[in-house]
C-alpha positions as CSV (number, residue, x, y, z in Angstrom):
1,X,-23.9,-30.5,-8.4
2,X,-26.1,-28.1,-9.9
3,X,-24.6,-25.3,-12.1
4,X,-25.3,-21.2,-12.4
5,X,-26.3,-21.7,-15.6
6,X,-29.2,-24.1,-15.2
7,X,-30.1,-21.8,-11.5
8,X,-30.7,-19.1,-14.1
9,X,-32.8,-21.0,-16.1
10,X,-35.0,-22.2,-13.3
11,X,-35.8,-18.5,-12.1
12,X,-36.3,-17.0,-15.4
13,X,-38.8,-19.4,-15.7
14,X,-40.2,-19.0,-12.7
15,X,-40.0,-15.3,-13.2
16,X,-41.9,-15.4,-16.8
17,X,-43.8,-18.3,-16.0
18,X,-43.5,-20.0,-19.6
19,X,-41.0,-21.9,-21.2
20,X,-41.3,-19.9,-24.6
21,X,-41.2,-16.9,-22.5
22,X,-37.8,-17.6,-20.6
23,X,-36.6,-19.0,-23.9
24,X,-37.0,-15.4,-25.6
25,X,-35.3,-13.8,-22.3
26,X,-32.1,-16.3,-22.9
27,X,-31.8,-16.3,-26.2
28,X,-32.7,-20.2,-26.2
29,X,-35.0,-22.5,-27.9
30,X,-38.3,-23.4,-25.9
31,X,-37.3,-27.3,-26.6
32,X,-33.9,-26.4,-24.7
33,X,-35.7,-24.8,-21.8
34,X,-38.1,-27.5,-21.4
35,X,-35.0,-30.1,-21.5
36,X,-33.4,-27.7,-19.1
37,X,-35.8,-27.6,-16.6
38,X,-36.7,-31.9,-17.3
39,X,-32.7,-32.6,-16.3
40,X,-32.7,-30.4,-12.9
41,X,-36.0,-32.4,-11.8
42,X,-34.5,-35.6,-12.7
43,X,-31.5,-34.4,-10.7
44,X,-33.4,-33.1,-7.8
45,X,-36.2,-36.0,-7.8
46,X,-39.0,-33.5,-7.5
47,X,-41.0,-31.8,-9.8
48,X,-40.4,-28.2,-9.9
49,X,-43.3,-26.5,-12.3
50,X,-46.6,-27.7,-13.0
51,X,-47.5,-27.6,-16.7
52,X,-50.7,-26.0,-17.9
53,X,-52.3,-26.1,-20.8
54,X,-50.9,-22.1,-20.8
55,X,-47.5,-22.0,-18.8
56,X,-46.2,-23.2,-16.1
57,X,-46.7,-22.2,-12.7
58,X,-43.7,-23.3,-9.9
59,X,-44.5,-26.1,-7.4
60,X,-44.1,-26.0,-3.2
61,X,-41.0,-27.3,-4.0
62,X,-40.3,-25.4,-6.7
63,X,-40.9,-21.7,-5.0
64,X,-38.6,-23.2,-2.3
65,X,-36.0,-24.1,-5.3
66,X,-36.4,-20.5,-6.8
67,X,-36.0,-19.1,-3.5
68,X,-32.4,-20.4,-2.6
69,X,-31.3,-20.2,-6.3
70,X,-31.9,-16.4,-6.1
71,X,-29.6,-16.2,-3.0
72,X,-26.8,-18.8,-4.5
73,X,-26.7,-16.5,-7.9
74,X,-26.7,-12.8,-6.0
75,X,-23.9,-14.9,-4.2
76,X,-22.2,-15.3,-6.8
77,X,-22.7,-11.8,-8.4
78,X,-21.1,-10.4,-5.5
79,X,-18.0,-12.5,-5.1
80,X,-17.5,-11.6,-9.0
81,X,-18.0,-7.9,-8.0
82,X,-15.6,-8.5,-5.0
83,X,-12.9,-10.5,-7.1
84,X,-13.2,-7.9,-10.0
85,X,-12.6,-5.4,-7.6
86,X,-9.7,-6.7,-6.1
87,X,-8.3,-6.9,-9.6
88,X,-8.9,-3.5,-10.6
89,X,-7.0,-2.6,-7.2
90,X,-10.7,-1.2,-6.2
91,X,-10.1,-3.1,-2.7
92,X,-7.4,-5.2,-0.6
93,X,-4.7,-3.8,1.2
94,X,-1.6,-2.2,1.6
95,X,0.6,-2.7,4.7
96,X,3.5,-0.7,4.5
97,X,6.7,-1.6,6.9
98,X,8.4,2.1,6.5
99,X,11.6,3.3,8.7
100,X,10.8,6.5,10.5
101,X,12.2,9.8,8.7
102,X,10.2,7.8,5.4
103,X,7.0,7.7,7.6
104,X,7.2,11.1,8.5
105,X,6.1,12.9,5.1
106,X,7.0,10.5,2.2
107,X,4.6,7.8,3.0
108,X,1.6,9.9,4.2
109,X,2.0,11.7,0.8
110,X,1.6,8.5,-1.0
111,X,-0.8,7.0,1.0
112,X,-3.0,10.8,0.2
113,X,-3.0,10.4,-3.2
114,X,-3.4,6.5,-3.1
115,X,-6.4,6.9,-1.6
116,X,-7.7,9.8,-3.5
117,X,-7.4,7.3,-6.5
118,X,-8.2,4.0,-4.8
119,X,-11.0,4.8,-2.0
120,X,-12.0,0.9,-1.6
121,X,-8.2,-0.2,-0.9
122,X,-7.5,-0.1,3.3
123,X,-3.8,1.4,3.9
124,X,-1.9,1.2,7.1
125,X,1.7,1.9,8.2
126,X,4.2,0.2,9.9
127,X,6.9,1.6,11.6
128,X,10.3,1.1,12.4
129,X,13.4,-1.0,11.1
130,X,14.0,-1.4,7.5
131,X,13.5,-4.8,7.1
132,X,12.6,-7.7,4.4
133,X,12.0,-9.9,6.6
134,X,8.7,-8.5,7.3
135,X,7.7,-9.1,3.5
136,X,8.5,-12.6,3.7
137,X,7.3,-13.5,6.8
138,X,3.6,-11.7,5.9
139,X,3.7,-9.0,8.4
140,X,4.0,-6.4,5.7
141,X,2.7,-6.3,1.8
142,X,5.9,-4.1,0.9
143,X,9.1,-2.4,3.2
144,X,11.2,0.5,2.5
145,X,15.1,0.0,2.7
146,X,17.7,2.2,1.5
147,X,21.4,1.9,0.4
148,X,22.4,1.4,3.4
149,X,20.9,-1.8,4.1
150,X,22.0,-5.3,2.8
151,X,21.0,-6.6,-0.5
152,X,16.6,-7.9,0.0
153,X,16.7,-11.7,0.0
154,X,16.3,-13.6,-3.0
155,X,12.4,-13.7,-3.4
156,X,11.9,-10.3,-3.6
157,X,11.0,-7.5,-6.0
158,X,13.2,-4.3,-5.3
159,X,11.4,-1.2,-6.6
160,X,13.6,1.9,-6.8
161,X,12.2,5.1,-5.5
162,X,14.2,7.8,-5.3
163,X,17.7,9.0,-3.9
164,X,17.4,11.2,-0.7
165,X,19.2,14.1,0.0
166,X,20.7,14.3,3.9
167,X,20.6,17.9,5.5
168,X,22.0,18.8,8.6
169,X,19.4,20.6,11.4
170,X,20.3,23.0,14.1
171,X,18.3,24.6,16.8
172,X,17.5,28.8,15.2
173,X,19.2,29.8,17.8
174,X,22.9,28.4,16.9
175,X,25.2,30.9,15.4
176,X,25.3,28.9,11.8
177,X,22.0,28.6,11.2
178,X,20.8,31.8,9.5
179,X,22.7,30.6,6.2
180,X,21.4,27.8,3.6
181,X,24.7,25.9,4.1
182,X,27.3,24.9,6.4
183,X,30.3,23.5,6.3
184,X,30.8,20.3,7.9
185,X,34.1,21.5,9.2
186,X,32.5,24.2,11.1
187,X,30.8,21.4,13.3
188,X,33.4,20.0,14.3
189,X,33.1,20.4,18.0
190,X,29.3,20.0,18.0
191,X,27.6,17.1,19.7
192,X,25.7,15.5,17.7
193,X,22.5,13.2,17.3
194,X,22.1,9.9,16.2
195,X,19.3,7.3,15.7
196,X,18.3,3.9,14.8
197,X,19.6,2.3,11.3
198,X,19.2,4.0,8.5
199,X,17.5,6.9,10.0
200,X,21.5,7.2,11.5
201,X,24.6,9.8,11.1
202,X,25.5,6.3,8.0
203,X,29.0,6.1,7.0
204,X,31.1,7.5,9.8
205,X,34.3,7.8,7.6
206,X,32.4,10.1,5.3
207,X,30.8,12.4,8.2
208,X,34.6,11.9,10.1
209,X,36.3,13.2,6.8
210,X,34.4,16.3,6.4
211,X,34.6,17.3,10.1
212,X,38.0,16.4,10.3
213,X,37.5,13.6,13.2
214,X,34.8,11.2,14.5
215,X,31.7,12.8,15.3
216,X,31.3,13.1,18.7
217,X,28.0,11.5,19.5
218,X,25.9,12.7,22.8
219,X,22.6,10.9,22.2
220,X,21.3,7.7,20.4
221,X,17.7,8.2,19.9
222,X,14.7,6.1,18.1
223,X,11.9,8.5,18.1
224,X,11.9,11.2,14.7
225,X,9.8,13.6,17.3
226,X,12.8,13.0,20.4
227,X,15.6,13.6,18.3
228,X,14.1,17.0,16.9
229,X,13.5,18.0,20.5
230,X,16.8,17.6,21.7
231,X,18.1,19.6,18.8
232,X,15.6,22.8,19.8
233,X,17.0,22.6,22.9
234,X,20.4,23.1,21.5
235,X,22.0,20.2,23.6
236,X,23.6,18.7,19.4
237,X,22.8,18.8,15.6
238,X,21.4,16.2,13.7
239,X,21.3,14.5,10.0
240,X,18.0,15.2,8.3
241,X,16.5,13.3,5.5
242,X,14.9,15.4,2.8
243,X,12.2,12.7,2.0
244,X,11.3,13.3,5.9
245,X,10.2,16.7,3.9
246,X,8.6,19.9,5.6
247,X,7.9,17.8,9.1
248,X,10.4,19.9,10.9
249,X,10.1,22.1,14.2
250,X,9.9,25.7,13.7
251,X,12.5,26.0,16.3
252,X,15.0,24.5,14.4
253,X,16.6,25.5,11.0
254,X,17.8,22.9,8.1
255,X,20.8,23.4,6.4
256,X,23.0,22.3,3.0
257,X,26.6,20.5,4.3
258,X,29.4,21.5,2.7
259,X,31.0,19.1,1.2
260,X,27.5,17.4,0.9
261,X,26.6,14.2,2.2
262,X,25.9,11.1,-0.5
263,X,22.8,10.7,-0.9
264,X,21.1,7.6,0.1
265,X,19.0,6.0,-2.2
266,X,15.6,4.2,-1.2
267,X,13.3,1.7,-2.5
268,X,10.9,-0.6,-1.9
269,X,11.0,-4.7,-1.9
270,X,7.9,-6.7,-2.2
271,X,6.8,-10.1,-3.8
272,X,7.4,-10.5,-7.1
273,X,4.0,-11.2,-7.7
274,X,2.2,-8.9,-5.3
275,X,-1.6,-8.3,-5.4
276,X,-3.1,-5.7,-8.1
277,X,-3.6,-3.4,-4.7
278,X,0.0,-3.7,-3.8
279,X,1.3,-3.6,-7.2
280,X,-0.8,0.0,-7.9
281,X,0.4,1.3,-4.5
282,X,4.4,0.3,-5.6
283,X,3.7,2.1,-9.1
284,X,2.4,5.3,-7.3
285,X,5.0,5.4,-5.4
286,X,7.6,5.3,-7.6
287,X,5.7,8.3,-9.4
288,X,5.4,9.9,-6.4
289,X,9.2,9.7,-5.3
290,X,10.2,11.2,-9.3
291,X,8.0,13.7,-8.7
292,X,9.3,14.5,-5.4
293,X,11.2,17.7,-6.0
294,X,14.5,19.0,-4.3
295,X,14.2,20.7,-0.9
296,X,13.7,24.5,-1.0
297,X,15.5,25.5,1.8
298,X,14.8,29.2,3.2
């Protein structure tokens, strides 16, 4: 099999059109050159360069030979560019598996300033469930899970992110919601909203104790969107995640509970050895979720 090395030989040659010449250009003795170019005809069985009595000038065969090595090296020159790229996390990909209050404003923020700093790196978002699984089985490059979900299989890498403060929305119109805090106990006979895990009303007995009974639950709904809309139209009250940040109706105001609610905390799992893309994307995040400050409510 022929080798880069002795392809670049060939076309300096041919590009110089004397040994001595393309010896100069490589840093090589004109001996070396001449042995060089001697060992890839011997290989090939045809004679690539006529000598003259000044040069050498390239054969039929031989413009055919300096014709394909060209291509194989700019080949090869771009799979080192793409490679080195990929290692510098200046392409790939990031798949992100992200529940639904987390795809609402956290992720978009990180994929924003992702991008700003890695242009050559495609990003796309997953939505719905928190779950591993999707790691392992290749659907996504990483997955956000909070507290509330089981230990990530052995495998994977968890990455803390950051701990998330739960709120409590209600539609501008309801009698409580001109304050920045409410207590729980005050909501006591509200209806109230729940969704899919962990974008849920979480530990019941915690929510129970500070209303002073189960919550009384009118609607189960997946979509972030739906459940905001049934809260503006004042049919129940909701828990909000802070990370799901300023994505909230106008029509409806976010509140502090009194006693507050424990925070859940979020992270993300991934391979332990993920590529240089997804391992930038996990380290921006985790910058991005310490930087993330607490929410200013009016």
């Amino acid at each position: 099999m022929l080798d880069t090395w002795s392809l670049k030989v060939l076309l300096t040659v041919g590009r110089l059109g004397s040994f001595s010449a393309a010896a100069g250009a490589l840093s090589m003795t004109q001996p070396a050159v001449s042995r060089q170019i001697a060992a890839l005809e011997r290989r090939t069985g045809v004679r690539l360069f006529e000598r003259l009595p000044r040069g050498v000038r390239a054969t039929d065969a031989g413009r055919a030979a300096l014709e394909d090595a060209a291509r194989v090296l700019d080949g090869m020159t771009l799979l080192e560019a793409r490679l080195r790229a990929h290692a510098l996390a200046e392409a790939g990909r990031v798949r992100v598996q992200a529940f639904p209050s987390a795809a609402t404003a956290f992720v978009p923020g990180c994929f924003g300033a992702f991008a700003a700093e890695h242009p050559g790196v495609e990003l796309s978002l997953i939505v719905g469930r928190a779950d591993a699984a999707a790691v392992l089985d290749g659907d996504a490059d990483l997955a956000l899970l909070t507290s509330r979900d089981p230990a990530p299989p052995a495998g994977l890498e968890s990455v803390p992110l950051l701990d998330d403060e739960l709120l409590v929305a209600l539609p501008a119109s309801h009698p409580l919601a001109a304050g920045r805090r409410v207590r729980l106990a005050d909501l006591s006979g509200e209806a109230w909203i729940d969704g899919t895990h962990p974008d849920c009303l979480g530990p019941l007995s915690e929510l129970a104790a500070a209303l002073g009974g189960p919550p009384r639950v009118s609607h189960v709904c997946d979509d972030w969107n739906g459940r905001q809309g049934l809260v503006a139209a004042g049919v129940g009250v909701m828990v909000y995640p802070a990370m799901a940040g300023r994505a909230v109706r106008q029509d409806i105001r976010l509140l502090r509970p009194v006693p507050a609610l424990p925070v859940r905390a979020v992270h993300a799992v991934a391979l332990p050895e993920p590529s240089p893309a997804v391992r930038a994307f996990l380290e921006l995040m985790t910058r991005y979720g310490r930087m993330a400050p607490a929410m200013d409510l009016p």
